[in-house]
VMD Tcl script that builds the backbone (N, CA, C; Angstrom):
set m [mol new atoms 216]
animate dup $m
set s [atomselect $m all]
$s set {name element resname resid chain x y z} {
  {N N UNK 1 A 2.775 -10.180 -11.421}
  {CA C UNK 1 A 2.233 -11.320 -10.715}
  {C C UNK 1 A 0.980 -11.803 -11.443}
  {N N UNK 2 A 0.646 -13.055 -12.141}
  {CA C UNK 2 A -0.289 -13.429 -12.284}
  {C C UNK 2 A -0.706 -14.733 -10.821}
  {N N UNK 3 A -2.325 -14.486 -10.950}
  {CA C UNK 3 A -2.767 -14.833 -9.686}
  {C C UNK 3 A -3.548 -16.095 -10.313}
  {N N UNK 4 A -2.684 -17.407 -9.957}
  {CA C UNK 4 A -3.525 -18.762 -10.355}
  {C C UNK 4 A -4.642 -19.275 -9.458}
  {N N UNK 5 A -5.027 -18.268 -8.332}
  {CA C UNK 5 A -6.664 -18.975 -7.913}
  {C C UNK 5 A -6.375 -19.899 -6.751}
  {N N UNK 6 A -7.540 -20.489 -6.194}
  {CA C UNK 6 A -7.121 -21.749 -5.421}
  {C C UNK 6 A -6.992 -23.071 -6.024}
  {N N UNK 7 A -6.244 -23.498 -5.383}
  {CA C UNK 7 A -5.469 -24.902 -5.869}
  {C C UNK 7 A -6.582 -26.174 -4.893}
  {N N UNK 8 A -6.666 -27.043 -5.381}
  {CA C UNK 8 A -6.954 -28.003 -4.257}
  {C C UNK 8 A -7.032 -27.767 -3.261}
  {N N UNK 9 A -5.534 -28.016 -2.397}
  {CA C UNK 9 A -5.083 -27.403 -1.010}
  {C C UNK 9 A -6.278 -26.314 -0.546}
  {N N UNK 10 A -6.608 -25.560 -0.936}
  {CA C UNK 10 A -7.128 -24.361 -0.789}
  {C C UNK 10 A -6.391 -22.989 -0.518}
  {N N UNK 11 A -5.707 -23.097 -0.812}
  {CA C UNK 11 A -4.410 -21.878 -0.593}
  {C C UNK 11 A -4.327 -20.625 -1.918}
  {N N UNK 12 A -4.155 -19.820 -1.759}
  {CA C UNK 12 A -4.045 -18.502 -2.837}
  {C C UNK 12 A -2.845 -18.606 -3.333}
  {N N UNK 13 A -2.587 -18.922 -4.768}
  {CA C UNK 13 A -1.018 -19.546 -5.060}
  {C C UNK 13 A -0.647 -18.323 -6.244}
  {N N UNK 14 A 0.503 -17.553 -6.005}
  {CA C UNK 14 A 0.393 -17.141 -7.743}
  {C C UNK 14 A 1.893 -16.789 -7.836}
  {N N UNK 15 A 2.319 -16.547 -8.921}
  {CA C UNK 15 A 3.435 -16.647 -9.977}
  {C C UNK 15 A 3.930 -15.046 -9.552}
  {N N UNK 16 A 4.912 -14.802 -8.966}
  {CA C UNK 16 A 5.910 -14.000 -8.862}
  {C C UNK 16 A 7.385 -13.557 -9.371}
  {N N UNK 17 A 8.022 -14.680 -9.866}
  {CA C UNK 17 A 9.255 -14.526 -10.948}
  {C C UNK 17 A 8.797 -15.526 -12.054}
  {N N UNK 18 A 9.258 -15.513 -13.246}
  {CA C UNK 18 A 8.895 -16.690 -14.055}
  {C C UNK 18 A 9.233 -18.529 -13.936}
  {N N UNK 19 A 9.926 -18.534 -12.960}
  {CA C UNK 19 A 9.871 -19.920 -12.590}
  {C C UNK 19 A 9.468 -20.233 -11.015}
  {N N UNK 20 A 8.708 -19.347 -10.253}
  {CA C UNK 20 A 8.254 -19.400 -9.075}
  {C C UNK 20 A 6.868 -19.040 -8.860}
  {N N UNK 21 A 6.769 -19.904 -7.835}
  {CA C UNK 21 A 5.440 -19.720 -7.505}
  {C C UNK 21 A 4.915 -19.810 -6.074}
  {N N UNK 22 A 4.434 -18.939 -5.085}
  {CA C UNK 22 A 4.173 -18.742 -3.370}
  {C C UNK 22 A 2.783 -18.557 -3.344}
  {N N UNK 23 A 2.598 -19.057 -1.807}
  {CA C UNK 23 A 1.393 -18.817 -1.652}
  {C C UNK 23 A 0.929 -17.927 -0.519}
  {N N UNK 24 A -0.009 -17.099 -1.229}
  {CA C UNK 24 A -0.126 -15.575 -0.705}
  {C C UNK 24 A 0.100 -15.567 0.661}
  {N N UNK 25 A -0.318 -16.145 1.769}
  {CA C UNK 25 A 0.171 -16.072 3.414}
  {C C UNK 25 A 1.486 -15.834 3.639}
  {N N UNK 26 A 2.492 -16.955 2.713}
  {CA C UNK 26 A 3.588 -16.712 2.788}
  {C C UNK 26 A 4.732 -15.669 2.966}
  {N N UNK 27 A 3.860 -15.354 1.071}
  {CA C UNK 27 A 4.453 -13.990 1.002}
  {C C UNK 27 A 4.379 -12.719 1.755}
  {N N UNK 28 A 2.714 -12.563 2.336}
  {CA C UNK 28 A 2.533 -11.512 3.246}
  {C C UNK 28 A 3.421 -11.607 3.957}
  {N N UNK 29 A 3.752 -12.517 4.981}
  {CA C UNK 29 A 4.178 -12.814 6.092}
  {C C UNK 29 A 5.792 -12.618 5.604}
  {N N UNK 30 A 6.344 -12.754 5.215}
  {CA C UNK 30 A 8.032 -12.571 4.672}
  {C C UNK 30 A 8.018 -11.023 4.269}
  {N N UNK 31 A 6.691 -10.531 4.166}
  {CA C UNK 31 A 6.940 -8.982 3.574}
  {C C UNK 31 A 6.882 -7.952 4.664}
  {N N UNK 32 A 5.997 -8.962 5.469}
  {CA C UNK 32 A 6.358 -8.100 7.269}
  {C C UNK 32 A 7.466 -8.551 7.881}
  {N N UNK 33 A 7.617 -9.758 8.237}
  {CA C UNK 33 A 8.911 -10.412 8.831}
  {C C UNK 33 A 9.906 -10.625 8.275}
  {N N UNK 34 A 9.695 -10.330 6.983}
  {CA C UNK 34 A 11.195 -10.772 6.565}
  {C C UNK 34 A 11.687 -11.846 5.792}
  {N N UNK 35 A 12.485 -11.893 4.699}
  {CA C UNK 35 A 12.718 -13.593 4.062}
  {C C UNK 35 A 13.393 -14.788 5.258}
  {N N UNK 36 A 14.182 -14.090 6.138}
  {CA C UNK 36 A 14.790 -14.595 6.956}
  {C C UNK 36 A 14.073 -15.446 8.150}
  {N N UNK 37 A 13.133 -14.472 8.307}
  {CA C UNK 37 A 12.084 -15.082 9.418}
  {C C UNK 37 A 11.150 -16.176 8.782}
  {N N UNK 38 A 11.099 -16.218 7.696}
  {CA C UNK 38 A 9.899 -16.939 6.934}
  {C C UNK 38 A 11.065 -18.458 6.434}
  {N N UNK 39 A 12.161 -18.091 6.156}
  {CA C UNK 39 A 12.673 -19.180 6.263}
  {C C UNK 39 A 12.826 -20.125 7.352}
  {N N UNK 40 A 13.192 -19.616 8.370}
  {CA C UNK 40 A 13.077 -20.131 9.539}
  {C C UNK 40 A 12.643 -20.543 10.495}
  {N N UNK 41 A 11.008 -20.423 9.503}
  {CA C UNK 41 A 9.678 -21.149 10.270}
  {C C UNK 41 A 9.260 -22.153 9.674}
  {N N UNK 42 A 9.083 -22.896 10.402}
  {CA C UNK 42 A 8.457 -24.305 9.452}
  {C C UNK 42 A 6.965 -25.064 9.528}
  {N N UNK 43 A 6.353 -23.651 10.079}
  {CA C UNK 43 A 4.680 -24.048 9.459}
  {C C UNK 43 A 4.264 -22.549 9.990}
  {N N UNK 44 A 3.155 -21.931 8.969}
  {CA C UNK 44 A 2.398 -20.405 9.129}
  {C C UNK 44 A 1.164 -21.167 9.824}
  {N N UNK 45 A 0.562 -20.663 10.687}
  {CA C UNK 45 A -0.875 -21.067 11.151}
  {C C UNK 45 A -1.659 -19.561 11.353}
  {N N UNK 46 A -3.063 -19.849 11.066}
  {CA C UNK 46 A -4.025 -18.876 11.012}
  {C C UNK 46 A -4.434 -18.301 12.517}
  {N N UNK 47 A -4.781 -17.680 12.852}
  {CA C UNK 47 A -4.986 -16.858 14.625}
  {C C UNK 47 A -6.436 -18.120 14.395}
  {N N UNK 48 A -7.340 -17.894 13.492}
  {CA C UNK 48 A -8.642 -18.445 13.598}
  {C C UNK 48 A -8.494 -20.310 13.622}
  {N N UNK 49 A -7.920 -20.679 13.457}
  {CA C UNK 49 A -7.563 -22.334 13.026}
  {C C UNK 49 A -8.535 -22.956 12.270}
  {N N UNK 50 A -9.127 -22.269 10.831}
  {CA C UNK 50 A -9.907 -22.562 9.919}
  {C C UNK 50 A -8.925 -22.923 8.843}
  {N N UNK 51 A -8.971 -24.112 8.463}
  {CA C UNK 51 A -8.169 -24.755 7.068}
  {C C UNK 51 A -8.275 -24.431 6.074}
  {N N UNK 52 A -9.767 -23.505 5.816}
  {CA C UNK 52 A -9.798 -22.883 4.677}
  {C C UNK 52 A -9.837 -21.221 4.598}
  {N N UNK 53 A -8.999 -20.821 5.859}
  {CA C UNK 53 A -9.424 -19.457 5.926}
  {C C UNK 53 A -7.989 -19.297 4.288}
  {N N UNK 54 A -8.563 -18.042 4.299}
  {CA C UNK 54 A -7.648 -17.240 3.295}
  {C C UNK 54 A -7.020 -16.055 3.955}
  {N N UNK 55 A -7.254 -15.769 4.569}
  {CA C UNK 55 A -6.701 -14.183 5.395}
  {C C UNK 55 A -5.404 -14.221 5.447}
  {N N UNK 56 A -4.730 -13.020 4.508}
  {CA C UNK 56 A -3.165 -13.062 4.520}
  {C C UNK 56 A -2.957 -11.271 5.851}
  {N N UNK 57 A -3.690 -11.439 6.724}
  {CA C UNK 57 A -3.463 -9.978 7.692}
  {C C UNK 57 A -2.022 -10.401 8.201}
  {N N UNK 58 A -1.222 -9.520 8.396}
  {CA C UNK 58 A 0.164 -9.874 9.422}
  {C C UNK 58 A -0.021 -10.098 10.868}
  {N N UNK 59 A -1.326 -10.002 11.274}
  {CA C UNK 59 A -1.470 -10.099 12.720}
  {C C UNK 59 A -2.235 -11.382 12.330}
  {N N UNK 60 A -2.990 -12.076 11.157}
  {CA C UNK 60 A -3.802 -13.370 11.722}
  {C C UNK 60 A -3.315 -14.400 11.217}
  {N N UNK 61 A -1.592 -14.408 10.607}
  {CA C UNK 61 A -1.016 -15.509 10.364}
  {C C UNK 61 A 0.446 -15.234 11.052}
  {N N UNK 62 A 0.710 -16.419 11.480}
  {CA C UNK 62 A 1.545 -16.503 12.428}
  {C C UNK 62 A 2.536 -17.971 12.241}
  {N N UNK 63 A 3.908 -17.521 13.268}
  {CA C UNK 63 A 4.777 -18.750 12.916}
  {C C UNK 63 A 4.341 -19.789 14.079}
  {N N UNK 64 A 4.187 -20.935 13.388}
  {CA C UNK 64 A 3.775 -21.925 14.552}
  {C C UNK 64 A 4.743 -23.450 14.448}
  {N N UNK 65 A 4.526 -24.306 14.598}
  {CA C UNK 65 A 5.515 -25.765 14.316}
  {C C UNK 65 A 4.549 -26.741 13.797}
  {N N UNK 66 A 4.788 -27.708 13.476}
  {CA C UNK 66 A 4.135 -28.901 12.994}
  {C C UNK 66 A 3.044 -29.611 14.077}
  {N N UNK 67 A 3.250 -29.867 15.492}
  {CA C UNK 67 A 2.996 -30.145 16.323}
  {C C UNK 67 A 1.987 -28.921 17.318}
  {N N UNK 68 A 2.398 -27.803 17.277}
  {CA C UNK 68 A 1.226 -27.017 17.460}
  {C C UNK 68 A 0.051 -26.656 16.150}
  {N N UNK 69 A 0.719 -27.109 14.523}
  {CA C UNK 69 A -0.543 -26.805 13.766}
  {C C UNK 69 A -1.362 -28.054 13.921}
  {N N UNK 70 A -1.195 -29.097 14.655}
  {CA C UNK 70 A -1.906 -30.513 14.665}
  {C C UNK 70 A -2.474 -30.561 15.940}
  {N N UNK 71 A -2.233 -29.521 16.855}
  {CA C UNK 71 A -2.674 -29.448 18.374}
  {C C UNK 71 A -4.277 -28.442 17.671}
  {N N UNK 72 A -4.411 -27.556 17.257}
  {CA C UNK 72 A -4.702 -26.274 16.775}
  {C C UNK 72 A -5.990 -27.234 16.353}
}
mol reanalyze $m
mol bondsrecalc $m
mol representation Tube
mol addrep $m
């Protein structure tokens, strides 16, 4: 894994196969739940609702929807 840093976005992004690239919440979160579960969510939100948090804990990112990350 090389680790490319924050991006704009502010997100922890880094290189895992040679033509891929995730960003670290993600991956935590698919490594507790599962690829299956992580597919099948369609937005991660933070327990804290800070836009720039970084915290990849399995308890402080969570599956949420589009409409609760805009309520949040």
């Amino acid at each position: 894994m090389v680790d490319r840093g924050h991006q704009r976005q502010g997100a922890r992004r880094f290189w895992f196969a040679p033509d891929r690239v995730i960003i670290a919440h993600r991956f935590g979160f698919a490594q507790v739940h599962g690829v299956e579960a992580l597919a099948a969510t369609e937005v991660l939100g933070h327990r804290c609702d800070n836009p720039l948090c970084h915290r990849v804990h399995p308890v402080h990112v969570v599956a949420s929807t589009p409409v609760e990350n805009r309520r949040e």
